[in-house]
MIDOMAR-433943 format. One record per residue: residue number from 1; residue in three letters; y, x, z of N, C-alpha, C, O in turn. Coordinates in steps of 0.2 Angstrom, whole numbers. Example, Ala and Ser with C-alpha at 12.3 -4.5 7.8 and 13.67 -1.06 7.14 Angstrom:
<rs>
1 ALA -28 66 39 -22 62 39 -16 66 39 -17 71 42 $
2 SER -11 64 35 -5 68 36 0 64 39 6 67 40 $
</rs>
This chain:
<rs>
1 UNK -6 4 0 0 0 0 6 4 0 7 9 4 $
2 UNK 11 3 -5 16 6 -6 22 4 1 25 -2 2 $
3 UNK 23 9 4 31 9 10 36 7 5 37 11 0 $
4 UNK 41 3 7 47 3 6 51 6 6 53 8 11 $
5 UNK 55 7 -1 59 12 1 65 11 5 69 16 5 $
6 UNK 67 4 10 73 5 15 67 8 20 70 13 23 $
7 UNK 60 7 22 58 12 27 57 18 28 55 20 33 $
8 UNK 58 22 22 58 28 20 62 34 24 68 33 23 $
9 UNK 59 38 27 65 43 29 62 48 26 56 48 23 $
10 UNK 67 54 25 66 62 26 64 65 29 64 62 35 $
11 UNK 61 69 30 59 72 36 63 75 41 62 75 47 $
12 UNK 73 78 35 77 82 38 80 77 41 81 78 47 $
13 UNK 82 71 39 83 66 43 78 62 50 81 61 55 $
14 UNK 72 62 50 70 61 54 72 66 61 74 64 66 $
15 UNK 70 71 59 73 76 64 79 78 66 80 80 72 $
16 UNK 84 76 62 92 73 64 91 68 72 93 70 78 $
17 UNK 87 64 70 87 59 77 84 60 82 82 56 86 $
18 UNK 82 65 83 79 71 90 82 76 91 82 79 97 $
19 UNK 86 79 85 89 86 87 84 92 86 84 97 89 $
20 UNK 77 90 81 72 95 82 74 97 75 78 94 71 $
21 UNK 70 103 74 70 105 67 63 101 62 59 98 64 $
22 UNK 66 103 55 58 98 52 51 101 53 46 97 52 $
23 UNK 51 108 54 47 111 56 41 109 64 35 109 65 $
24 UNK 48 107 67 44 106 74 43 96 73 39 93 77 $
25 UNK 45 92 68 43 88 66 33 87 64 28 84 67 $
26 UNK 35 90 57 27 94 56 22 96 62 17 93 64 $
27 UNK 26 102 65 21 101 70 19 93 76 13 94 79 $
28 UNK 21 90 77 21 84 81 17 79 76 14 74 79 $
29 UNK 17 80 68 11 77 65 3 81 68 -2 79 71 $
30 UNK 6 86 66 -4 89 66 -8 89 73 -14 90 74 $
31 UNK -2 88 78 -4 85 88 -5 82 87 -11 83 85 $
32 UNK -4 74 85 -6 68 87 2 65 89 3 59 87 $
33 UNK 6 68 91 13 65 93 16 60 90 19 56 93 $
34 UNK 16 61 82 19 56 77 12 54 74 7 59 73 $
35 UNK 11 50 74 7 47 68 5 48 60 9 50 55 $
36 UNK -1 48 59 -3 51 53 2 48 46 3 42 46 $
37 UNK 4 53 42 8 53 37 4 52 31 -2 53 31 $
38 UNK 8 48 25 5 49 17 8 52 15 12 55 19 $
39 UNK 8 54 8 9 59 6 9 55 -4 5 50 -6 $
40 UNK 15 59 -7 15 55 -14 11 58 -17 6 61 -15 $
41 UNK 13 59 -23 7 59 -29 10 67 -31 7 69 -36 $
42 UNK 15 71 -28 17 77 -28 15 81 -23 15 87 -24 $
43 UNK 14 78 -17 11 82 -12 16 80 -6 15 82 0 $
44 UNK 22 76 -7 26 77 -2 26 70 4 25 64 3 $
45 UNK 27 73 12 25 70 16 29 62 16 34 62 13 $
46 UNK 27 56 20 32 51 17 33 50 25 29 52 29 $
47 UNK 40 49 26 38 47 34 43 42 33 47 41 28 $
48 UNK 43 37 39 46 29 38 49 29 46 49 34 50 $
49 UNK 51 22 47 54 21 53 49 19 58 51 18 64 $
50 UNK 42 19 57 37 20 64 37 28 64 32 31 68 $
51 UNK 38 30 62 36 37 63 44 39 70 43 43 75 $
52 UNK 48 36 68 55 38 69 55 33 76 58 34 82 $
53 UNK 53 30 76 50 26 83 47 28 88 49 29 94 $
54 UNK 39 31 84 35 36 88 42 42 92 43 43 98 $
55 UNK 43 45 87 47 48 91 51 49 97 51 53 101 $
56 UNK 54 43 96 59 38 101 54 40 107 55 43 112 $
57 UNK 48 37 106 44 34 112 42 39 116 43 40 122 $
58 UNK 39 44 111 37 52 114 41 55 119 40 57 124 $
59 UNK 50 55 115 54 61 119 56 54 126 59 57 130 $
60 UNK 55 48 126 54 44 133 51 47 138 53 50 143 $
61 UNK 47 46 135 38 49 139 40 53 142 41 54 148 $
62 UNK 42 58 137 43 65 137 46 69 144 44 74 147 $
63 UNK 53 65 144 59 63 149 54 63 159 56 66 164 $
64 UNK 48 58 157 46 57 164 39 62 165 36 63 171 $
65 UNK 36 63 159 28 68 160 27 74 157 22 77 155 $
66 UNK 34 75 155 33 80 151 28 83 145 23 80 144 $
67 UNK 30 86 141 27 86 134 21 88 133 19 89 127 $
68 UNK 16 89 141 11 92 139 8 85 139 4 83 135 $
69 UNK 10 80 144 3 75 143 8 70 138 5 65 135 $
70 UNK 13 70 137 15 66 131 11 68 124 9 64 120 $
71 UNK 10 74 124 5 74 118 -1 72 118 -4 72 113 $
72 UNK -4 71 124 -9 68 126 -9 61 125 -14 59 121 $
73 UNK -6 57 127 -4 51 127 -2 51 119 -5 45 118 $
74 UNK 0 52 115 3 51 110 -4 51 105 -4 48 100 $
75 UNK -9 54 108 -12 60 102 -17 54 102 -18 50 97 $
76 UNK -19 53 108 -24 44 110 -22 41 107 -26 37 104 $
77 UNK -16 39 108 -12 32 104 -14 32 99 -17 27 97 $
78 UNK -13 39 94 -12 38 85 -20 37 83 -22 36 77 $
79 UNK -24 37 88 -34 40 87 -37 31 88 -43 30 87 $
80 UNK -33 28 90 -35 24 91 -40 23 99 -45 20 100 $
81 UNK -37 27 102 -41 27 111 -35 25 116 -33 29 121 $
82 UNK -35 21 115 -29 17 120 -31 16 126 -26 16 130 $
83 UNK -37 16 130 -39 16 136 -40 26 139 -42 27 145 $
84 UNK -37 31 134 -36 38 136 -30 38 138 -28 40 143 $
85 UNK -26 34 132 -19 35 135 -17 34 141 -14 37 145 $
86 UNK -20 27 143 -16 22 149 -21 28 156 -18 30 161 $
87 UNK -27 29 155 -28 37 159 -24 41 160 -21 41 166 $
88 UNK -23 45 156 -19 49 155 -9 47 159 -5 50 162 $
89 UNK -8 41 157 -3 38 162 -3 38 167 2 39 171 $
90 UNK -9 35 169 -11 33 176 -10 39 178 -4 40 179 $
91 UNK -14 46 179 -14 51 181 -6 54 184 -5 56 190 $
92 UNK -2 53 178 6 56 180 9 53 185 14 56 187 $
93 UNK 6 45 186 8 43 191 6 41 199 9 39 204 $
94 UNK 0 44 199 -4 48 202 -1 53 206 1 53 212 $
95 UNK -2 59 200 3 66 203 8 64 208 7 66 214 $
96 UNK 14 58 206 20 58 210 17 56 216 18 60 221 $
97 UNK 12 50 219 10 48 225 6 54 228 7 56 234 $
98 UNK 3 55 225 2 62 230 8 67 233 7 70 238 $
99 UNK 12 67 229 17 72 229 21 67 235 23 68 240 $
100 UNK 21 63 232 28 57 238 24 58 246 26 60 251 $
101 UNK 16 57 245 14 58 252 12 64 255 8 64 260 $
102 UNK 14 70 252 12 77 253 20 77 259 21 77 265 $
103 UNK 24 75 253 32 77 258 32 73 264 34 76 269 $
104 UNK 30 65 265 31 63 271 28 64 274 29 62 280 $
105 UNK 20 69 273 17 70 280 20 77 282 20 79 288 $
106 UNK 25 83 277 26 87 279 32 86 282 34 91 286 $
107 UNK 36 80 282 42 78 287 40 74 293 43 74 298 $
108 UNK 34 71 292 32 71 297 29 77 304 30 77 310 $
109 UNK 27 80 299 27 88 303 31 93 305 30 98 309 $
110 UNK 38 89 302 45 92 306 46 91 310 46 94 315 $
111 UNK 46 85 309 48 78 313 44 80 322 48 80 327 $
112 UNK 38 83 322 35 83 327 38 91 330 39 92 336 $
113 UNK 39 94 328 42 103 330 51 103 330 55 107 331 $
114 UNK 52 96 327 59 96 330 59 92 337 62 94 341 $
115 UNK 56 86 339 57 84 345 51 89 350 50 87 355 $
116 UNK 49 93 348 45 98 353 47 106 351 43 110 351 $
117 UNK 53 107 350 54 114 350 51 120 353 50 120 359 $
118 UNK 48 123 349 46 130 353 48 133 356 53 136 355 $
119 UNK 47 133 362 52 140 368 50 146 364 44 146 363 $
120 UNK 53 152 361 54 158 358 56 163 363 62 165 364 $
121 UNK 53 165 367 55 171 371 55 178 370 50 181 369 $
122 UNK 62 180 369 60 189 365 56 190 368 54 188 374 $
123 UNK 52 196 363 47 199 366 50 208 363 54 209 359 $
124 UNK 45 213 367 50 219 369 50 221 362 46 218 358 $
125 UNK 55 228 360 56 229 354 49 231 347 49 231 341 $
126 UNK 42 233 353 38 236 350 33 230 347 30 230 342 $
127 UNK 35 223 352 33 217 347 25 216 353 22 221 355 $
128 UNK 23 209 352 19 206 358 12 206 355 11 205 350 $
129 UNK 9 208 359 0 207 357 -2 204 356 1 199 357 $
130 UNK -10 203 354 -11 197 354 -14 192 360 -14 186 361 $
131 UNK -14 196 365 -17 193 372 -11 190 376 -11 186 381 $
132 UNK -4 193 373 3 189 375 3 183 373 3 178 376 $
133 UNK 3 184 366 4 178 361 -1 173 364 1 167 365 $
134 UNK -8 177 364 -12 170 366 -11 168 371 -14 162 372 $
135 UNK -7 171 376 -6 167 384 0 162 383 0 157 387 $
136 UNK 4 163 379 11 161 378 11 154 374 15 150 376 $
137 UNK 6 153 369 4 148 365 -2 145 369 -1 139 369 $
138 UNK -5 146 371 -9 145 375 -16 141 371 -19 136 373 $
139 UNK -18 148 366 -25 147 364 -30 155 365 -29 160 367 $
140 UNK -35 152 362 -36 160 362 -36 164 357 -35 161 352 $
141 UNK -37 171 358 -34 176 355 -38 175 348 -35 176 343 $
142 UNK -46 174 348 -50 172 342 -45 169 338 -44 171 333 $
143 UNK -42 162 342 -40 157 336 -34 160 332 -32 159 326 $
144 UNK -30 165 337 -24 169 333 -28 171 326 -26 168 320 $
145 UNK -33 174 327 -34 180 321 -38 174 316 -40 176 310 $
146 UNK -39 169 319 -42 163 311 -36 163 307 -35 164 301 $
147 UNK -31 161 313 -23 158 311 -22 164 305 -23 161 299 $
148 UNK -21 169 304 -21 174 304 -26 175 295 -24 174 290 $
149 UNK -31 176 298 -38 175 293 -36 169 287 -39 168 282 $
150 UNK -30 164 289 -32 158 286 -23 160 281 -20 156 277 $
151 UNK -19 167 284 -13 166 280 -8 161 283 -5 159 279 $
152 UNK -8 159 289 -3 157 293 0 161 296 6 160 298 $
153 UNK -3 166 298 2 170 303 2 180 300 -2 183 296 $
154 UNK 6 182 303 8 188 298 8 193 303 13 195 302 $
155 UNK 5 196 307 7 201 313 8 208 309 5 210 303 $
156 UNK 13 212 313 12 218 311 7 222 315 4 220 320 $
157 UNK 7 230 313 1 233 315 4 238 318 10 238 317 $
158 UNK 3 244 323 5 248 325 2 253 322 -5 254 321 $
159 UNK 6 258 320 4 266 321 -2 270 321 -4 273 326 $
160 UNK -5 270 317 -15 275 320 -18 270 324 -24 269 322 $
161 UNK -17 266 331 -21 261 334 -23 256 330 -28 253 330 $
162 UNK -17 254 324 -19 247 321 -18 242 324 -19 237 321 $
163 UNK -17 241 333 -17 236 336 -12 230 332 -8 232 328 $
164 UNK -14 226 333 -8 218 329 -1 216 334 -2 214 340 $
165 UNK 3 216 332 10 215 336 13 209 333 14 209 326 $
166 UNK 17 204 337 19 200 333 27 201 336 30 202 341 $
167 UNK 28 200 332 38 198 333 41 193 334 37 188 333 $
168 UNK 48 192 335 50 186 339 48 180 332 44 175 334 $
169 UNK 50 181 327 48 175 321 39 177 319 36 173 317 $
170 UNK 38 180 321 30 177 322 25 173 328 20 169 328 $
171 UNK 29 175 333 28 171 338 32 166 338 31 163 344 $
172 UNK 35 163 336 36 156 333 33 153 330 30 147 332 $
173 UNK 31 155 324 24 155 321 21 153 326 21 148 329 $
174 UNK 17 157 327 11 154 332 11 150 335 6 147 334 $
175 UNK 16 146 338 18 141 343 19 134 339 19 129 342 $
176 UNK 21 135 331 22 131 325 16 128 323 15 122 320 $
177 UNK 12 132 324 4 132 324 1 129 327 -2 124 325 $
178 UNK 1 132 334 0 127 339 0 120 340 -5 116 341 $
179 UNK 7 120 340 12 112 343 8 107 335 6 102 336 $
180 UNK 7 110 329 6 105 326 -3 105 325 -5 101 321 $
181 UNK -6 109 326 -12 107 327 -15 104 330 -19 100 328 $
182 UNK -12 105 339 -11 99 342 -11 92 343 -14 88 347 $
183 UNK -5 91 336 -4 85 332 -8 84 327 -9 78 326 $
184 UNK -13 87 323 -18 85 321 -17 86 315 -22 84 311 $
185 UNK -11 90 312 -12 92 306 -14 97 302 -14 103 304 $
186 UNK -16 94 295 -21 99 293 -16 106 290 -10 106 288 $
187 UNK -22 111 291 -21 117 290 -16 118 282 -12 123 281 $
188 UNK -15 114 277 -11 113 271 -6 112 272 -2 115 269 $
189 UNK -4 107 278 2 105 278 7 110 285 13 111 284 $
190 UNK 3 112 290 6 117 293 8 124 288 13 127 287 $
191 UNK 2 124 285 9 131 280 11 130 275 13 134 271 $
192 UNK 10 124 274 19 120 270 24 121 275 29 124 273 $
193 UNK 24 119 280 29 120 283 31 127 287 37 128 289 $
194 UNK 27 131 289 27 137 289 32 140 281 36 144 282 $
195 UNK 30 138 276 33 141 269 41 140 270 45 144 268 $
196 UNK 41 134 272 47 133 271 52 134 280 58 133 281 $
197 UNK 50 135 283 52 138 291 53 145 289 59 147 291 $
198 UNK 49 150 287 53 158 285 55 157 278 54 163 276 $
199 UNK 59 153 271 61 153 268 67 150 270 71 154 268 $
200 UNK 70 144 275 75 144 278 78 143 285 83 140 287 $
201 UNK 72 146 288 74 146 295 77 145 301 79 148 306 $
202 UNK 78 136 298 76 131 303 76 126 299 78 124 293 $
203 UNK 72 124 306 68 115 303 72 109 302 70 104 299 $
204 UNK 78 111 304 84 104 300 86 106 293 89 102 289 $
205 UNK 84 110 292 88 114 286 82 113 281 83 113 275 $
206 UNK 75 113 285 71 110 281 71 103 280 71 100 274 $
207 UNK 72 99 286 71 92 284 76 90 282 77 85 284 $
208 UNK 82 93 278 86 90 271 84 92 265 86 89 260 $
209 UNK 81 101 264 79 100 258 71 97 256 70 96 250 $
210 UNK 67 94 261 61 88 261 65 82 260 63 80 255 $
211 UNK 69 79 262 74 75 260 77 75 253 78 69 250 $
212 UNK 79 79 250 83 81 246 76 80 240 78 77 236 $
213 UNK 70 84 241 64 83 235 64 76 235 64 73 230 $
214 UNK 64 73 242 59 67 240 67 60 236 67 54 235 $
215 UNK 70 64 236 74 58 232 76 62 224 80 59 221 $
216 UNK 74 67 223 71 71 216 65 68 212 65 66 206 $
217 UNK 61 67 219 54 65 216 54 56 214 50 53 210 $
218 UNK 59 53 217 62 46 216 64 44 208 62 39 205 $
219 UNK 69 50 206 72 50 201 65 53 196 66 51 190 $
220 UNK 61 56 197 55 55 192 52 51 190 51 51 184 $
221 UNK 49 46 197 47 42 195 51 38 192 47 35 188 $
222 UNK 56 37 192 61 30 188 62 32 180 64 28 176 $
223 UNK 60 40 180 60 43 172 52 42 168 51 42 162 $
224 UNK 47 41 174 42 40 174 42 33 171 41 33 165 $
225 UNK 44 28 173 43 22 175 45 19 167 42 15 163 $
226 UNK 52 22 166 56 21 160 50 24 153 51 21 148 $
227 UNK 46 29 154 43 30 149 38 25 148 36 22 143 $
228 UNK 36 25 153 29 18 154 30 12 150 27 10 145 $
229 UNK 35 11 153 40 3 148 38 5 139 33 2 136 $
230 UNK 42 11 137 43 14 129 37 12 129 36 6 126 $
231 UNK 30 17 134 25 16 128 21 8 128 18 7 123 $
232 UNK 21 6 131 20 -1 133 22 -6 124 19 -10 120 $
233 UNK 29 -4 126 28 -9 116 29 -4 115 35 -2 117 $
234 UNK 26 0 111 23 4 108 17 3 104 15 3 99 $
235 UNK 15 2 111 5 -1 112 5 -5 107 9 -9 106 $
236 UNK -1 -5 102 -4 -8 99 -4 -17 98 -1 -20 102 $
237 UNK -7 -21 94 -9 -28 97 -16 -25 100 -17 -19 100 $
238 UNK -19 -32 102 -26 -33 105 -31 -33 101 -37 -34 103 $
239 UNK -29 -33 93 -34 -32 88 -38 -22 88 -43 -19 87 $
240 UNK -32 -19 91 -34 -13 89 -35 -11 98 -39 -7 99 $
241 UNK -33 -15 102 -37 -11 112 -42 -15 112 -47 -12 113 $
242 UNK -43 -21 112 -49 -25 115 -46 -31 121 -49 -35 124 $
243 UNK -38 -30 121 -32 -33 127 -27 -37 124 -25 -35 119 $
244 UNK -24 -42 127 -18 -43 126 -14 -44 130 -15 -48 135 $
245 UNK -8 -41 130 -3 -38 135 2 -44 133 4 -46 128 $
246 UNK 1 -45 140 7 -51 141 2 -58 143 4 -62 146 $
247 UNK -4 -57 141 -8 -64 140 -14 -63 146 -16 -58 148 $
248 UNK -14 -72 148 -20 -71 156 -27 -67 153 -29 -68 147 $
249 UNK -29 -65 157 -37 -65 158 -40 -69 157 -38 -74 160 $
250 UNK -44 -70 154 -49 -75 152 -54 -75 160 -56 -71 164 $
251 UNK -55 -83 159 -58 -83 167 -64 -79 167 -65 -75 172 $
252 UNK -69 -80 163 -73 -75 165 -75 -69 165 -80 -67 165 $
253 UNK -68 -65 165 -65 -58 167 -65 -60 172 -68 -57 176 $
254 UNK -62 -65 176 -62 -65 186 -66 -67 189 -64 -71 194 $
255 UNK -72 -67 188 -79 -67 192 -82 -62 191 -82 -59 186 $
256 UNK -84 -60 197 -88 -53 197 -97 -56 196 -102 -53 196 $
</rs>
């Protein structure tokens, strides 16, 4: 079937309405990103206003999951596997809940070492042992050196003895470890917070840049969200998924 020539673009044209070169057009045919082209009876590629659509929808997408799984998603669309795409979405929206409830358990983990501050008492210049440390924290000296073993805690060493010495920002640590193990949190989430206690070295200063991500991560998802809609009409009819969006369930889909 012959395309009309009002839906006919160029290629350099098409790529005007992206800002991409026609080259990186091309490429976005041979992914899956645009939709498969005809070509004339010369060789030359024909692209139309779905094509210039796709596009649209892709740098959408694009905008909220970035272009590795937009071509993912696009590549399914154009192949005819529309239950990979809606995968593959599911997934990116996935990631952000995970990522939303990594930060509030790790504000919760503030949350709990700022209403129970560590007492931090210098310790002498050559730096505290581990049998101080463990009296001061009040575990044993074993659990120091899991802490330790697990890359929570950093002690330095002494001179030829090699003994472990900890200084005053490590025995903090310690104590940081402690107080929230106590509380019951898991070892991932103490050295997330740990990561971010010797990166800004204090816990208020942490819990506005945890504050500050999770209204980051807000603004993803609403870029997320916005892409979702694009590919949504986009999507297919129900001749080509096996669904129709917008239309009930047929009752005998809701009985199990």
């Amino acid at each position: 079937m012959d395309v009309a020539p009002k839906n006919r673009l160029r290629a350099v044209d098409l790529a005007a309405t992206a800002g991409i070169s026609v080259q990186q057009v091309r490429n976005y045919v041979e992914v899956g990103v645009l939709p498969p082209v005809r070509r004339t009876a010369s060789g030359y590629r024909i692209f139309t206003t779905e094509h210039a659509r796709a596009l649209a929808v892709a740098r959408r997408l694009a905008e909220g999951h970035g272009w590795g799984r937009t071509r993912e998603i696009m590549a399914a669309v154009h192949r005819g596997d529309v239950p990979a795409a809606l995968a593959a979405l599911d997934g990116g929206h996935a990631e952000l809940d995970r990522e939303r409830a990594e930060i509030r358990r790790v504000l919760g983990a503030f949350e709990t070492v700022l209403a129970s501050p560590p007492e931090v008492k210098a310790v002498a210049r050559r730096g505290a042992r581990v049998g101080e440390v463990a009296a001061l924290v009040g575990v044993r000296t074993s659990q120091l050196r899991l802490w330790e073993e697990r890359g929570l805690l950093r002690p330095g060493r002494t001179p030829g003895t090699r003994y472990r010495v900890y200084d005053d920002a490590e025995v903090r640590a310690a104590q940081v470890v402690a107080l929230l193990r106590r509380g019951a949190y898991p070892f991932e989430i103490i050295e997330a917070v740990l990561g971010e206690l010797r990166t800004t070295g204090s816990a208020q200063r942490v819990r506005a840049e945890l504050a500050r991500r999770e209204q980051e991560l807000h603004t993803r998802s609403l870029r997320r969200l916005r892409g979702s809609a694009a590919l949504y009409d986009y999507l297919p009819g129900p001749s080509a998924t096996g669904w129709s969006a917008g239309h009930p369930v047929p009752p005998s889909d809701l009985v199990g």
